[in-house]
C-alpha positions in Angstrom: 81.7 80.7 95.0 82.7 84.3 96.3 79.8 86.3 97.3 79.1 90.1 97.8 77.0 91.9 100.2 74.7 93.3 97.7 73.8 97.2 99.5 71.0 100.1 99.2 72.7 104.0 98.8 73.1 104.1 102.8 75.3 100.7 102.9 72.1 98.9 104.6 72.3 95.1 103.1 69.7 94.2 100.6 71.1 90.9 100.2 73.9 88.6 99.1 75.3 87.4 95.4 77.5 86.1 93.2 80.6 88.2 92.6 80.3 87.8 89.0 77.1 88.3 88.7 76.4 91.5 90.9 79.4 93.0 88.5 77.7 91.6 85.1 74.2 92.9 86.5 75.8 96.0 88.0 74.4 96.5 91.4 75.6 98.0 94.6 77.5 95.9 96.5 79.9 97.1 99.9 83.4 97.1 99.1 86.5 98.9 100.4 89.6 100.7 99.8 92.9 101.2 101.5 95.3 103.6 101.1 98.8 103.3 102.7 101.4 106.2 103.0 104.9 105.9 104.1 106.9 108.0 106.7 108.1 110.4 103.7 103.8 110.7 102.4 104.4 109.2 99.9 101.5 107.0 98.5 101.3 103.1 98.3 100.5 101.2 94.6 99.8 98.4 93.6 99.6 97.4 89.7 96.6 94.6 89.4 97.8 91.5 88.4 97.2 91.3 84.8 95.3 88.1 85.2 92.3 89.8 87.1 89.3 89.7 86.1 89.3 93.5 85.5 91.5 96.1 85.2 94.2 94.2 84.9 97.9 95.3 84.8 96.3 98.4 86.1 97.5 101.0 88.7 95.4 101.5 92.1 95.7 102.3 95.9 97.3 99.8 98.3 94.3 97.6 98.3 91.0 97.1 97.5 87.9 94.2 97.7 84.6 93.2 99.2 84.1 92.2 102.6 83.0 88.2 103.0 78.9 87.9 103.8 79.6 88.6 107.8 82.6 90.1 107.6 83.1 93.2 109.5 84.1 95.6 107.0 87.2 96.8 109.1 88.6 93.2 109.4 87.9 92.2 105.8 90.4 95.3 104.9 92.9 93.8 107.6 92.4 90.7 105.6 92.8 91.4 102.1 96.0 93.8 103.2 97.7 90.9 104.4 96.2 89.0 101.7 97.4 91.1 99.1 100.7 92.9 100.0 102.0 90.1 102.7 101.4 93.2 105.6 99.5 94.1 108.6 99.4 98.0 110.1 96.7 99.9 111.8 93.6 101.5 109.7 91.3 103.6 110.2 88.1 104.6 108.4 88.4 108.1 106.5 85.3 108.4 104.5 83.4 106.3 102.5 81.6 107.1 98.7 79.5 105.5 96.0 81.2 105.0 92.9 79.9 103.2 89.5 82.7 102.1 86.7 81.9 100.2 83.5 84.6 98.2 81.5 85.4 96.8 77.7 84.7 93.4 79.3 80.7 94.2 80.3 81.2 93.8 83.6 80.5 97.3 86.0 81.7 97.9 89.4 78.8 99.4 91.5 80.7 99.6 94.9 79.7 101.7 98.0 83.4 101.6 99.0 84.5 102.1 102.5 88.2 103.7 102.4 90.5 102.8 104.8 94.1 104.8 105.8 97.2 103.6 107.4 101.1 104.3 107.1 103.7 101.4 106.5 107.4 101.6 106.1 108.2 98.1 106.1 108.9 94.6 104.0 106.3 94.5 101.4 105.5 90.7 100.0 102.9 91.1 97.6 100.9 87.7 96.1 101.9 87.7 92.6 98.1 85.9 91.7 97.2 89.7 92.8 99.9 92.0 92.4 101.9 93.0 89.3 104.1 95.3 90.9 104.0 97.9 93.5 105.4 101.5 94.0 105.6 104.2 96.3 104.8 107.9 94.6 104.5 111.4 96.4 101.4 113.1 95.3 102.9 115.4 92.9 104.6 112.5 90.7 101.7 110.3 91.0 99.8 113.7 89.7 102.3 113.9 86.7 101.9 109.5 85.9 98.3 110.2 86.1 98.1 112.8 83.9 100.3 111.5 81.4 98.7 108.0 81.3 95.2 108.3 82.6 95.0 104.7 80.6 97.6 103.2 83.2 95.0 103.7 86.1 91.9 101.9 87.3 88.0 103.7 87.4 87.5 103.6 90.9 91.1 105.1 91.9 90.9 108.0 89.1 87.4 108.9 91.3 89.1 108.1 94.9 92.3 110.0 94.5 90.8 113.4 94.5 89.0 112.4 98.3 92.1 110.9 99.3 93.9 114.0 98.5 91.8 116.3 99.7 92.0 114.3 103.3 95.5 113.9 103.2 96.3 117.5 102.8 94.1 118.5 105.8 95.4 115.7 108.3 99.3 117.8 107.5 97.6 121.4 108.1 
């Protein structure tokens, strides 16, 4: 049974539950986000597997989950990275937000997300039980895709991409 650190509004934990539940209850739980650019800045997808338990078949960043109860919230992104896309590169922390997302399915992600940067240029081997797909997009395509087809994207990455943005544009200044 996975659990999640169940958090108060300053990530301090409050306690430890059922993934399912914490998402059918809707309480705030640590999670995190990565983001992955290549060389050219352009940014790292990944469409959700479409048998996830939300979202799925959905477009999102690079990777995203819940540290494990006494996981470091650093390694746990390390983890799910290698987990997910079949890579390892350096991260580092950028920021970090609270976000809440409701779906058709009743379940609501209430995430106190810690997002996570890094730049790969390599082999990507994603876990098909996760991933869909992948894609690399510059900023003004993946603009145009998610103007277009706001449907195509996930909650938490419509919400994120604007921070992410921002950041990037004043780490190339």
């Amino acid at each position: 049974m996975e659990q999640v650190i169940l958090v108060d509004e300053q990530d301090n934990e409050t306690g430890l539950m059922e993934k399912m539940e914490a998402h059918e209850k809707a309480l705030l739980h640590r999670a995190f986000s990565v983001f992955i650019f290549n060389s050219k800045g352009e940014m790292l997808l990944q469409q959700r597997a479409l048998s996830k338990y939300h979202s799925g078949g959905l477009w999102t960043n690079s990777c995203c989950s819940h540290p494990r109860p006494g996981e470091e919230v650093s390694a746990a992104a390390y983890r799910r990275l290698k987990e997910e896309m079949g890579f390892v590169t350096s991260l580092h922390k950028v920021f970090d937000f609270v976000y809440k997302a409701s779906f058709t399915n009743g379940l609501t992600e209430h995430e106190f997300d810690h997002v996570f940067v890094g730049a790969y240029d390599g082999v990507i081997v994603p876990d098909a039980a996760e991933v869909e797909n992948y894609a690399y997009h510059s900023l003004e395509r993946l603009e145009e895709l998610m103007d277009s087809f706001p449907q195509d994207f996930t909650e938490w990455f419509k919400i994120a991409y604007p921070k992410i943005k921002t950041w990037w544009l004043i780490q190339k200044q």
